[in-house]
GUBAZA-294665 format. One record per residue: residue number from 0; residue in one letter; x, y, z of N, C-alpha, C in turn. Coordinates in steps of 0.02 Angstrom, whole numbers, always signed. Example, Ala and Ser with C-alpha at 12.3 -4.5 7.8 and 13.67 -1.06 7.14 Angstrom:
// residues 2
pt nr: 0, rest: A, nxx: +660, nyy: -284, nzz: +390, caxx: +615, cayy: -225, cazz: +390, cxx: +660, cyy: -165, czz: +390
pt nr: 1, rest: S, nxx: +642, nyy: -112, nzz: +354, caxx: +684, cayy: -53, cazz: +357, cxx: +645, cyy: +2, czz: +394
END
This chain:
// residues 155
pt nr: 0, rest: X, nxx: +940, nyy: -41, nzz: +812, caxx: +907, cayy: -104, cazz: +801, cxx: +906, cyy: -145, czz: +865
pt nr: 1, rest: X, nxx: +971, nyy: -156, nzz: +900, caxx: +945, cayy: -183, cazz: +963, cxx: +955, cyy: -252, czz: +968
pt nr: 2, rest: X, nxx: +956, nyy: -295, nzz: +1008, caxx: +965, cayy: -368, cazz: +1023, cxx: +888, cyy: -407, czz: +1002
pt nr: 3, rest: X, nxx: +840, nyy: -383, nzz: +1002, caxx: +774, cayy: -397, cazz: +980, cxx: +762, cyy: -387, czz: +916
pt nr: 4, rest: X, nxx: +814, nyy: -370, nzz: +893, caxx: +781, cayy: -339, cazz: +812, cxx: +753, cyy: -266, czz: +801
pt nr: 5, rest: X, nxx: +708, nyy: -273, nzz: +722, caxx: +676, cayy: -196, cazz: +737, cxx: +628, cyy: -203, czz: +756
pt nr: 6, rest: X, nxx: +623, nyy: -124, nzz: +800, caxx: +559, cayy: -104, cazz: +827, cxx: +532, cyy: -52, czz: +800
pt nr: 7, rest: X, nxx: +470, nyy: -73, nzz: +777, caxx: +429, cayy: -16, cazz: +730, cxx: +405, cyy: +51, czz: +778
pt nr: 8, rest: X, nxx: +417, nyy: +102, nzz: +737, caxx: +387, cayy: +164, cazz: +768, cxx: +414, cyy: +178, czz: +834
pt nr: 9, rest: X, nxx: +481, nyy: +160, nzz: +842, caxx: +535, cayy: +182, cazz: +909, cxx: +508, cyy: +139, czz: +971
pt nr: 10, rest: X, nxx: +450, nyy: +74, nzz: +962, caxx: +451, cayy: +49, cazz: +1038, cxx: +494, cyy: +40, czz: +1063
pt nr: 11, rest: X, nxx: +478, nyy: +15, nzz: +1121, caxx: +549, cayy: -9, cazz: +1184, cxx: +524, cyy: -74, czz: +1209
pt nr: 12, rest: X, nxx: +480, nyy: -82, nzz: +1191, caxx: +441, cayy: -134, cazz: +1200, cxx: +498, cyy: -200, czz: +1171
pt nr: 13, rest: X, nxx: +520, nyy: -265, nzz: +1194, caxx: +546, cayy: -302, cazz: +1178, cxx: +496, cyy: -353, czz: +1129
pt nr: 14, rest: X, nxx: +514, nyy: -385, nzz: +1068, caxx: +473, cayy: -409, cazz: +1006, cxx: +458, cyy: -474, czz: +1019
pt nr: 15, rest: X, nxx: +490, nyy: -498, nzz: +1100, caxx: +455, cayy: -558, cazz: +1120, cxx: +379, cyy: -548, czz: +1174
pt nr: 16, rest: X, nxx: +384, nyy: -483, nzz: +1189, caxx: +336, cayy: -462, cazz: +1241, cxx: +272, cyy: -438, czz: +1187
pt nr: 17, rest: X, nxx: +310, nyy: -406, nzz: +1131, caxx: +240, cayy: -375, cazz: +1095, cxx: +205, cyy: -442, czz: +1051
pt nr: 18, rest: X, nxx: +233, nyy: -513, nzz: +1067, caxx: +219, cayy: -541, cazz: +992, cxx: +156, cyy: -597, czz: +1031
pt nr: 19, rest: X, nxx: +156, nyy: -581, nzz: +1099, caxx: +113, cayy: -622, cazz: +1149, cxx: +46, cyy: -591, czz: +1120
pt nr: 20, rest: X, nxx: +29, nyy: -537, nzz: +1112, caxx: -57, cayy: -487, cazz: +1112, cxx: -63, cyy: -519, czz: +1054
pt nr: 21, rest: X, nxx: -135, nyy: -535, nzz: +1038, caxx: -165, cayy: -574, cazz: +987, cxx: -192, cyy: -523, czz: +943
pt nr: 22, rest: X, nxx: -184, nyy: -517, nzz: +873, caxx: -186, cayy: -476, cazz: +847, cxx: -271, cyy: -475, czz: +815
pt nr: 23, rest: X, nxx: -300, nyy: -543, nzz: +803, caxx: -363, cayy: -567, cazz: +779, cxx: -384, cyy: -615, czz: +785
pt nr: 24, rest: X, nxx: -436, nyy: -659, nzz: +747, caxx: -445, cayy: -693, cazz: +761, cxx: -421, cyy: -768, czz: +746
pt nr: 25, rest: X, nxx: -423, nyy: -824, nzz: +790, caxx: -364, cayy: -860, cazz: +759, cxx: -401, cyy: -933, czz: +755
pt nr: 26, rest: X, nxx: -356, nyy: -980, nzz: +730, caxx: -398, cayy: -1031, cazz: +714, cxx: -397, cyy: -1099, czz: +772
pt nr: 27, rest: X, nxx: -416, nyy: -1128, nzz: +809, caxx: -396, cayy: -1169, cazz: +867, cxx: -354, cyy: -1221, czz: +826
pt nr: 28, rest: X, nxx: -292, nyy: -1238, nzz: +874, caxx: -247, cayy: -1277, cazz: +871, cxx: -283, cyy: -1347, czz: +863
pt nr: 29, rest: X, nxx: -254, nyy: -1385, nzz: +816, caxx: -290, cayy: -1465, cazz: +831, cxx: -363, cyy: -1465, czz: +799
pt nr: 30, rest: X, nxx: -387, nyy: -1432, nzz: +762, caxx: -454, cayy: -1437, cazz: +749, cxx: -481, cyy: -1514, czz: +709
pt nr: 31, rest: X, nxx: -514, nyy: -1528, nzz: +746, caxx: -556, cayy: -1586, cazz: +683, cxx: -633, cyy: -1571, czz: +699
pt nr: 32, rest: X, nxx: -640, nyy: -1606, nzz: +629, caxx: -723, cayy: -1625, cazz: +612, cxx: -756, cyy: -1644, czz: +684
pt nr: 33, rest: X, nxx: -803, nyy: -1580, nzz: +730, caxx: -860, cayy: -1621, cazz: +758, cxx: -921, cyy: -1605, czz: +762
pt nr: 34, rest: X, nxx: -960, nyy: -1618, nzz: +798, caxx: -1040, cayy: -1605, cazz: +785, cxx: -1064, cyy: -1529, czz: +782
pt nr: 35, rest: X, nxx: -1023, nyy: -1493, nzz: +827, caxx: -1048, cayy: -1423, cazz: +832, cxx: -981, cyy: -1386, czz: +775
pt nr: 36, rest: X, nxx: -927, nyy: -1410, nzz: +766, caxx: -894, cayy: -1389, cazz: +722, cxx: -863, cyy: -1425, czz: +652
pt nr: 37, rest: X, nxx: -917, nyy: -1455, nzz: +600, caxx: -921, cayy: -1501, cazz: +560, cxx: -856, cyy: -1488, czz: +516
pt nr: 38, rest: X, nxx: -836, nyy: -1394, nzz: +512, caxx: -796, cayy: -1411, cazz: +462, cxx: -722, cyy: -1362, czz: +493
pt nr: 39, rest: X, nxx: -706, nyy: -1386, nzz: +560, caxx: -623, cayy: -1397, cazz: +603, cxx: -572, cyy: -1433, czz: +569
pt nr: 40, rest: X, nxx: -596, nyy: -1489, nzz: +536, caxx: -523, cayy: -1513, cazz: +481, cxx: -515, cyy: -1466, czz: +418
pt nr: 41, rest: X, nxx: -555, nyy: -1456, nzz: +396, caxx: -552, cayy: -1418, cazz: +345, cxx: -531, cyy: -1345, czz: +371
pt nr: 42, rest: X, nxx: -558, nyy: -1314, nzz: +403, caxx: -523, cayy: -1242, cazz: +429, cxx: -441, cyy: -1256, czz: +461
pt nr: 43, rest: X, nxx: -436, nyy: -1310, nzz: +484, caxx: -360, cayy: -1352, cazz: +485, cxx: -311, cyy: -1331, czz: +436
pt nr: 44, rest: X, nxx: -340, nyy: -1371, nzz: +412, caxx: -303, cayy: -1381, cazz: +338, cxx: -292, cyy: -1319, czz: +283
pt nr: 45, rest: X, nxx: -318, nyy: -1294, nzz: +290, caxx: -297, cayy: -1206, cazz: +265, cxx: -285, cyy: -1172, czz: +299
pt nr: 46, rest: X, nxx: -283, nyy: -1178, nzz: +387, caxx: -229, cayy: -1147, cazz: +436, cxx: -153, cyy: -1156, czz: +408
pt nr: 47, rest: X, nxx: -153, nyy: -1242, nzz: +408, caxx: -91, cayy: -1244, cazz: +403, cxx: -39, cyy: -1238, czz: +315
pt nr: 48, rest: X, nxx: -98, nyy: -1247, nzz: +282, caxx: -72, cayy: -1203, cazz: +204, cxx: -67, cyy: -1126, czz: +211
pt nr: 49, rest: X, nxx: -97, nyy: -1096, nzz: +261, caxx: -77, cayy: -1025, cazz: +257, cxx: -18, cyy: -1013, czz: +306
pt nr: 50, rest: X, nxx: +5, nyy: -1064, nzz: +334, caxx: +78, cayy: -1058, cazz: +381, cxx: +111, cyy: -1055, czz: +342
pt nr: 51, rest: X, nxx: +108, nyy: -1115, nzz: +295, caxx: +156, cayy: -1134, cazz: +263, cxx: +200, cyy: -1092, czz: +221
pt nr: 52, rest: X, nxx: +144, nyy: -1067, nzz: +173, caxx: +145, cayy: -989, cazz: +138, cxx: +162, cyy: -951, czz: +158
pt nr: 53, rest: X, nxx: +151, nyy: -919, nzz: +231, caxx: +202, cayy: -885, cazz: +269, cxx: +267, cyy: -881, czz: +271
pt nr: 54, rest: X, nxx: +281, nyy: -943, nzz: +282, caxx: +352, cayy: -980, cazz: +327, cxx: +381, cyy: -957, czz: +250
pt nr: 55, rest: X, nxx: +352, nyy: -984, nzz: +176, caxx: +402, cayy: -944, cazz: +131, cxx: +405, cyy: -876, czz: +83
pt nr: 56, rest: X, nxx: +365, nyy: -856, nzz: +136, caxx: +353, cayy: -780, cazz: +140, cxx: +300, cyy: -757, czz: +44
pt nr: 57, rest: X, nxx: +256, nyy: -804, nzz: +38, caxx: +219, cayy: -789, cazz: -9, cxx: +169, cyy: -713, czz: +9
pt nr: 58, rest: X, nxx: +145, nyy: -680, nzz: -26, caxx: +87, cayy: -632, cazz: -17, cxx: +17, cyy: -679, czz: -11
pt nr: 59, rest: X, nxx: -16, nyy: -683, nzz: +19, caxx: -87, cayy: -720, cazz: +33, cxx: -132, cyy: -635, czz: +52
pt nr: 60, rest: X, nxx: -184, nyy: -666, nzz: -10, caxx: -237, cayy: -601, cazz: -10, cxx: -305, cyy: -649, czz: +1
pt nr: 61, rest: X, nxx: -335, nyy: -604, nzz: +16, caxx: -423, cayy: -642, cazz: +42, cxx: -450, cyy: -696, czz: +7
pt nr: 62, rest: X, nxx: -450, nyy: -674, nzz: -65, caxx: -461, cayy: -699, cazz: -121, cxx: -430, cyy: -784, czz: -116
pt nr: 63, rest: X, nxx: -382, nyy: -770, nzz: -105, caxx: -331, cayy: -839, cazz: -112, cxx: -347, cyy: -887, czz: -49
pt nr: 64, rest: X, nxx: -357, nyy: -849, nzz: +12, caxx: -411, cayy: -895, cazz: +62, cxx: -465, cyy: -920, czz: +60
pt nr: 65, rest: X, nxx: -506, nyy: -882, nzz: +19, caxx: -572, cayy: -900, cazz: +5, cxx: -567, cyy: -959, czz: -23
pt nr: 66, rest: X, nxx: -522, nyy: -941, nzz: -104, caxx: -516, cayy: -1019, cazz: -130, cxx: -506, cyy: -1071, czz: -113
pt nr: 67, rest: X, nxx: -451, nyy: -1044, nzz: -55, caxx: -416, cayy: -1121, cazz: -47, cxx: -484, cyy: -1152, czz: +7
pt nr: 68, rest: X, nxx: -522, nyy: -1102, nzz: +60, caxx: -560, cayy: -1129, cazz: +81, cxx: -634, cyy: -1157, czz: +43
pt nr: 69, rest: X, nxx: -657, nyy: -1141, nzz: -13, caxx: -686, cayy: -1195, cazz: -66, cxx: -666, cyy: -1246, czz: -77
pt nr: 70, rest: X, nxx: -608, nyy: -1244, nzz: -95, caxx: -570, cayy: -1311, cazz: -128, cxx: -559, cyy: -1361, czz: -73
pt nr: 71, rest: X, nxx: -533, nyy: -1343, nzz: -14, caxx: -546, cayy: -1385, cazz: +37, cxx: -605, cyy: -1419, czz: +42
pt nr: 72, rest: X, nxx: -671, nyy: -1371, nzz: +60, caxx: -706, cayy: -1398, cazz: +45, cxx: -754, cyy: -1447, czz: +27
pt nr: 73, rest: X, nxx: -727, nyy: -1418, nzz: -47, caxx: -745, cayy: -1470, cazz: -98, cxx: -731, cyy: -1530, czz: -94
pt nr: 74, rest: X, nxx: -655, nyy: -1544, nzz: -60, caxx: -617, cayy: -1612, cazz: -59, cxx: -648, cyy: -1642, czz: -25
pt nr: 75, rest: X, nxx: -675, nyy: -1592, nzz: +62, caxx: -707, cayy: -1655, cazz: +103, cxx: -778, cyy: -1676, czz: +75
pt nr: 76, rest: X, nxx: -804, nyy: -1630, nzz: +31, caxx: -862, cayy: -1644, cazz: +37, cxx: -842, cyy: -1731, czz: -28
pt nr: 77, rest: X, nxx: -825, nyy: -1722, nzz: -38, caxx: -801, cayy: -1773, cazz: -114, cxx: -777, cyy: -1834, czz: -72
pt nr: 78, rest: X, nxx: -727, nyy: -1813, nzz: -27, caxx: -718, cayy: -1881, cazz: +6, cxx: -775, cyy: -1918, czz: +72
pt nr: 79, rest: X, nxx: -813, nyy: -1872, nzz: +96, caxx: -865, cayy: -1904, cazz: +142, cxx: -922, cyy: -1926, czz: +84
pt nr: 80, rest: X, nxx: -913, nyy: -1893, nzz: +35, caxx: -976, cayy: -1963, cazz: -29, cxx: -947, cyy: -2001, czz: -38
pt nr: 81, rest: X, nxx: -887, nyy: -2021, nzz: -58, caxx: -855, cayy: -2087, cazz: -61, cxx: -856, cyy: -2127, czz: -14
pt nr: 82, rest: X, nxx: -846, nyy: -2111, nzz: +66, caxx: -855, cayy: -2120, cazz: +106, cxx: -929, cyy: -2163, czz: +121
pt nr: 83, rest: X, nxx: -958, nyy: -2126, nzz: +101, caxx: -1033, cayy: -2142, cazz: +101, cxx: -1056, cyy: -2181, czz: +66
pt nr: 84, rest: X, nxx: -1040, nyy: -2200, nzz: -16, caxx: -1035, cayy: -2248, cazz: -41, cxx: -997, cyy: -2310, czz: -38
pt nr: 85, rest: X, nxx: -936, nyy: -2311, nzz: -4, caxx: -900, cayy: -2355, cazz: +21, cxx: -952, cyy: -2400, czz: +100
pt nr: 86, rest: X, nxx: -985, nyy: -2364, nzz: +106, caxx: -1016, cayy: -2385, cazz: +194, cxx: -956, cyy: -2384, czz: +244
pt nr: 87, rest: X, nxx: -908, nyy: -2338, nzz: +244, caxx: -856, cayy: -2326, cazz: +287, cxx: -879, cyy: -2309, czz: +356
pt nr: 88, rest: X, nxx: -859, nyy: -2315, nzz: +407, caxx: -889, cayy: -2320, cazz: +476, cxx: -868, cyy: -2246, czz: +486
pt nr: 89, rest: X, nxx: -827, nyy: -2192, nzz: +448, caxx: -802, cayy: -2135, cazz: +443, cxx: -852, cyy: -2079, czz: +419
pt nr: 90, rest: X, nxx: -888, nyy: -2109, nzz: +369, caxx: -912, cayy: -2074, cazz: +348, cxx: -958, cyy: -2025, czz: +403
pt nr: 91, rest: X, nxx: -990, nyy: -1960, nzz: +399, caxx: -1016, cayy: -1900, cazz: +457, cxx: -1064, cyy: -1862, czz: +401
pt nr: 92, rest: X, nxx: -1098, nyy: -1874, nzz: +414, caxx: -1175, cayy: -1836, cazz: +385, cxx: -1185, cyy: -1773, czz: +380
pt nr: 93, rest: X, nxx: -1164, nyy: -1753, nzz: +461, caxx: -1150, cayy: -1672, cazz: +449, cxx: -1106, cyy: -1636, czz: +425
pt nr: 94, rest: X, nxx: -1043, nyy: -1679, nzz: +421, caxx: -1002, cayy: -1633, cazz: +384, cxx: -1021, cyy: -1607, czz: +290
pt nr: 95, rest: X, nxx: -1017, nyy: -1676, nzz: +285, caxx: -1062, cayy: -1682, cazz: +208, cxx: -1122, cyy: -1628, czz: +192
pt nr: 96, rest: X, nxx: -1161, nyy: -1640, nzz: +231, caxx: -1214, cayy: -1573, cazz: +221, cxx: -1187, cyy: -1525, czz: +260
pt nr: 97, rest: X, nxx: -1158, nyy: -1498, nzz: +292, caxx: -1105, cayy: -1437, cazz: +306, cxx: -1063, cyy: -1411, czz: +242
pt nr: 98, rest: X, nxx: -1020, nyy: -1462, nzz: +204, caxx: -1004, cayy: -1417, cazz: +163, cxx: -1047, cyy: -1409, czz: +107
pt nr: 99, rest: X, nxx: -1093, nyy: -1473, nzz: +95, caxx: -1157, cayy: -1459, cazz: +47, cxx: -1172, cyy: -1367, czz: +51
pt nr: 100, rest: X, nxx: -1190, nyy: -1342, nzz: +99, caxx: -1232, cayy: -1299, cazz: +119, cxx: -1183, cyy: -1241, czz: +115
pt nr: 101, rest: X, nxx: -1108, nyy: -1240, nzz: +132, caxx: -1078, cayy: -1190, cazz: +121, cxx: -1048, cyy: -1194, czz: +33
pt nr: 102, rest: X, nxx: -1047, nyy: -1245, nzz: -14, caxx: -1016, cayy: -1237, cazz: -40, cxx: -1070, cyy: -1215, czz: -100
pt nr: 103, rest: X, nxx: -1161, nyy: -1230, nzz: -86, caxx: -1203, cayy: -1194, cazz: -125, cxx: -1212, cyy: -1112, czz: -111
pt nr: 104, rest: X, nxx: -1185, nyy: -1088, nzz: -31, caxx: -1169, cayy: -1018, cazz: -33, cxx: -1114, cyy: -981, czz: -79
pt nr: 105, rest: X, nxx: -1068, nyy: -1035, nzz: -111, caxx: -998, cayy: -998, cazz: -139, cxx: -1042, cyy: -1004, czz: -214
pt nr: 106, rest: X, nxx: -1075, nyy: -1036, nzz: -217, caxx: -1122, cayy: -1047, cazz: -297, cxx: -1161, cyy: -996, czz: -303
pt nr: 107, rest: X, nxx: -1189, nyy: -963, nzz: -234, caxx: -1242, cayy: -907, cazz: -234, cxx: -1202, cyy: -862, czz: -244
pt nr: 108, rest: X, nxx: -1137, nyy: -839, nzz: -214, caxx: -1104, cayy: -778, cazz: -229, cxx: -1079, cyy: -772, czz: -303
pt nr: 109, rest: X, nxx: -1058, nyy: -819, nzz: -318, caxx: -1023, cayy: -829, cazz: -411, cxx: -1102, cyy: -822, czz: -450
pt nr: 110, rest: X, nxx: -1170, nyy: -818, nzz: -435, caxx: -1209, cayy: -818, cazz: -468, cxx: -1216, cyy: -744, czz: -474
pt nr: 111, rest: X, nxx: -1222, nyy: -724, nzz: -404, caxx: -1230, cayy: -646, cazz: -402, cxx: -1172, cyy: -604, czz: -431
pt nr: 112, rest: X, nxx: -1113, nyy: -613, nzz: -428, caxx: -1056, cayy: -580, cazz: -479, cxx: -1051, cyy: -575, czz: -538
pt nr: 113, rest: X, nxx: -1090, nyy: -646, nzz: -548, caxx: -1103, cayy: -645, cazz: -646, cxx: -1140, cyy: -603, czz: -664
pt nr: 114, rest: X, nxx: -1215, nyy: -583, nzz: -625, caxx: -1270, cayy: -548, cazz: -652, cxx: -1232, cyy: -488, czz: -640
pt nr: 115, rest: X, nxx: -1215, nyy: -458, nzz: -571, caxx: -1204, cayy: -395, cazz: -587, cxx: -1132, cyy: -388, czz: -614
pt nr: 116, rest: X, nxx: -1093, nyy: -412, nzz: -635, caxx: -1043, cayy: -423, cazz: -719, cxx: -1056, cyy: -408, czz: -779
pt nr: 117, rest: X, nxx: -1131, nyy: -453, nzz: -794, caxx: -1181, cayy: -439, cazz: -845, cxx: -1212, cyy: -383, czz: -854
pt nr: 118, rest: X, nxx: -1235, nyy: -334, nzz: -790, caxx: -1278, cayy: -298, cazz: -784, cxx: -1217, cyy: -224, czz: -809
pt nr: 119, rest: X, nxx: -1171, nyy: -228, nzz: -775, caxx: -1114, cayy: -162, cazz: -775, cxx: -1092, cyy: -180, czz: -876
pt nr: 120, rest: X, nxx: -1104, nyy: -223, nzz: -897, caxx: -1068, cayy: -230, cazz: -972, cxx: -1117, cyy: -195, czz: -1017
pt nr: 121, rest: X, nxx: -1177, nyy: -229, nzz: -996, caxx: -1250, cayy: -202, cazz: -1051, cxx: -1253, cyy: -110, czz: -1022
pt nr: 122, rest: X, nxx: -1227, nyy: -94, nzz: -958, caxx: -1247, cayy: -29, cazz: -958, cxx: -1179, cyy: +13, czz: -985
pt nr: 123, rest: X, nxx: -1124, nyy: -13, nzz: -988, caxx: -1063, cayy: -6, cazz: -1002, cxx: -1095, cyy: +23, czz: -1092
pt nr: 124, rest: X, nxx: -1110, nyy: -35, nzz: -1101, caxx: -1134, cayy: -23, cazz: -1192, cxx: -1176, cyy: +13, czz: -1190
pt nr: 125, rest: X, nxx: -1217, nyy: +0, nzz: -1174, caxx: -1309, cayy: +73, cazz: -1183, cxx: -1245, cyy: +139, czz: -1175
pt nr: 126, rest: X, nxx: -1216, nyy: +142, nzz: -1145, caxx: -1172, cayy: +218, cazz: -1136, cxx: -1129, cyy: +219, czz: -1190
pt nr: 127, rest: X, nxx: -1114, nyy: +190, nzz: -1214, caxx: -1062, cayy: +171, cazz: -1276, cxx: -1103, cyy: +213, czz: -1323
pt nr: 128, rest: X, nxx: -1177, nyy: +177, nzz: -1331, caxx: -1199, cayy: +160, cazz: -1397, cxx: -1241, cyy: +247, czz: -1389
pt nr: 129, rest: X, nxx: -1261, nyy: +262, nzz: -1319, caxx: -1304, cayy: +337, cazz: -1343, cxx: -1246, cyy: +376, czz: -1340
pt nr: 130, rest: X, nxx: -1186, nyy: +398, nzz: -1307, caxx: -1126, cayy: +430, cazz: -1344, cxx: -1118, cyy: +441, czz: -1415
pt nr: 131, rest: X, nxx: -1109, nyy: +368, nzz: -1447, caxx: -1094, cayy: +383, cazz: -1494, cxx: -1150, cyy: +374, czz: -1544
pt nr: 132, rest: X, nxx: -1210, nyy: +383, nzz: -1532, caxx: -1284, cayy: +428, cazz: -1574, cxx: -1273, cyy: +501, czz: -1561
pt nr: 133, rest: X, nxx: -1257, nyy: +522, nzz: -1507, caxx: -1257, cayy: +582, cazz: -1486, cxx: -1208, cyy: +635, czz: -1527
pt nr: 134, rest: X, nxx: -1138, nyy: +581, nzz: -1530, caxx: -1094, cayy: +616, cazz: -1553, cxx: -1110, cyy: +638, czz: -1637
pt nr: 135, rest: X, nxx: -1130, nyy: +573, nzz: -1676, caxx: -1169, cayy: +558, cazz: -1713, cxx: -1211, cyy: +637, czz: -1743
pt nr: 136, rest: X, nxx: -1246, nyy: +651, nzz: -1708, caxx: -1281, cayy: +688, cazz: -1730, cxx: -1261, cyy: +741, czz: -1716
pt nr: 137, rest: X, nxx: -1231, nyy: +766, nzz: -1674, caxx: -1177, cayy: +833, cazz: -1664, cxx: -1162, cyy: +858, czz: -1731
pt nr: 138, rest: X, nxx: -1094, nyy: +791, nzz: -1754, caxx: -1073, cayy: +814, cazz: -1823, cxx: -1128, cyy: +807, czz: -1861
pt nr: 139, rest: X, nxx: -1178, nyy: +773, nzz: -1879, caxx: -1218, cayy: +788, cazz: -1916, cxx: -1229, cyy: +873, czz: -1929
pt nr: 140, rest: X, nxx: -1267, nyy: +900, nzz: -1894, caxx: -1280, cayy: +961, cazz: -1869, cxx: -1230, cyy: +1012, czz: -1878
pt nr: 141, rest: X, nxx: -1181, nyy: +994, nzz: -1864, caxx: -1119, cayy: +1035, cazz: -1881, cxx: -1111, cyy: +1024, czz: -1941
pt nr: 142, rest: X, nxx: -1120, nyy: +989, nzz: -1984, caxx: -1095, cayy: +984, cazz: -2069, cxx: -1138, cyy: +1019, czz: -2078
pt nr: 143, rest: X, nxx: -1224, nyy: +1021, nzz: -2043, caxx: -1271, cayy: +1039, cazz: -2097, cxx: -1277, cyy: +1142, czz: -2098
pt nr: 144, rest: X, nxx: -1249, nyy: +1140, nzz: -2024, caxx: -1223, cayy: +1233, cazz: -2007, cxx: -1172, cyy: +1248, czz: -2067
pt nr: 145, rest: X, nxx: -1103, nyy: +1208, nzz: -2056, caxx: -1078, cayy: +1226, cazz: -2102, cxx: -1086, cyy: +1224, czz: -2171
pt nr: 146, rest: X, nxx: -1126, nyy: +1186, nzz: -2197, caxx: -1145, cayy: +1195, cazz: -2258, cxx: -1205, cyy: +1250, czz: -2263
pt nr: 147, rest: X, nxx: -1238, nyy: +1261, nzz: -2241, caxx: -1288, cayy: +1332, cazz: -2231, cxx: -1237, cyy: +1395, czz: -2212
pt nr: 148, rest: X, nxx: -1198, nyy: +1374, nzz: -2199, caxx: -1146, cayy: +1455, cazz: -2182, cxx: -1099, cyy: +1466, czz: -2268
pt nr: 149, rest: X, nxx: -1081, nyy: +1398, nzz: -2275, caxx: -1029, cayy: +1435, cazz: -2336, cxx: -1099, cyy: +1424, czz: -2388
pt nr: 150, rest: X, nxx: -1119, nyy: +1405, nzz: -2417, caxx: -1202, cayy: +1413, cazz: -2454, cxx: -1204, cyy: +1505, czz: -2458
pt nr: 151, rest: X, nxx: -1229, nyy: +1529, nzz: -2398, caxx: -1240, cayy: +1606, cazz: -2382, cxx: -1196, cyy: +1643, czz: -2393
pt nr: 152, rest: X, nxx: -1122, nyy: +1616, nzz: -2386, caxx: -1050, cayy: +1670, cazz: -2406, cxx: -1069, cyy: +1673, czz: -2462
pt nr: 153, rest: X, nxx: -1063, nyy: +1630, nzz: -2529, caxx: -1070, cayy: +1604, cazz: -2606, cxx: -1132, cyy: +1671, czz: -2625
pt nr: 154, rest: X, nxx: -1179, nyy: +1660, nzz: -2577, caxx: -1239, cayy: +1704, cazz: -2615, cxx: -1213, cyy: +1778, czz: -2598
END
C-alpha cells in the first residue's frame, strides 16, 4: 500500500502526481450568470451539489444530474419571473429565455419517451393478443384431430 495509499493496477506513480491529469470535462470554478454563459450559476450550483454528494460518498448516476440540472433550472427560471415582476434591477432576460428554451427541450424529450412508452406497450399487446389467437387455435385444432382420431378408433 505504501505512504500514498493504494495504487491501482501496481503504479508507482505517486496518487498526488496522478490526481493532477484531468480526467474530463469540468465545470469552471466561480461560475455566474453572463451574457455568453446565461446559465454558469446554475451549472454552479449542481457542481457544487454534486461535491457535496461526493464528499458523502452517495452514488450519483446521469439520471440524477439531469434532474437536478432541470430543477435548478426551473428555480432560476421561477426566480428571474419574479424578478421580472418585481422590476428588480437583477432581473437578466437571457437567462430567463435561456432556461425558457432549455427547459422546453427537457419537455421535448419527456414527450418523446411517452410516445415511444406508448408505442412499445400497444406493440407489447398486439403480440400478446396474436399469441394468444394463435395459441387459441392450435388447441382448437388439436381437440378437433383428436376427436377425429378417437371417432375412427370407435368405428
Amino acid at each position: 500500500m505504501g505512504i500514498y495509499g493504494p495504487r491501482p493496477f501496481g503504479s508507482r506513480a505517486k496518487v498526488v502526481e496522478r490526481s493532477r491529469k484531468a480526467t474530463g470535462a469540468r465545470i469552471r470554478k466561480g461560475s455566474v450568470s453572463t451574457r455568453q454563459r446565461p446559465l454558469g450559476g446554475v451549472f454552479d450550483k449542481v457542481k457544487s451539489w454534486l461535491e457535496t454528494e461526493r464528499s458523502y460518498g452517495h452514488e450519483i448516476r446521469t439520471k440524477h444530474i439531469a434532474q437536478r440540472i432541470k430543477y435548478q433550472m426551473e428555480h432560476e427560471r421561477d426566480r428571474q419571473q419574479v424578478l421580472s415582476e418585481c422590476g428588480d434591477k437583477r432581473y437578466d432576460e437571457a437567462i430567463f429565455n435561456t432556461c425558457e428554451e432549455k427547459l422546453s427541450w427537457f419537455q421535448a424529450i419527456v414527450v418523446v419517451v411517452v410516445v415511444v412508452v406508448v408505442v412499445v406497450v400497444v406493440v407489447v399487446v398486439v403480440v400478446v393478443v396474436v399469441v394468444v389467437v394463435v395459441v387459441v387455435i392450435v388447441v382448437v385444432i388439436l381437440v378437433v384431430i383428436v376427436v377425429v382420431v378417437v371417432n375412427r378408433l370407435r368405428n
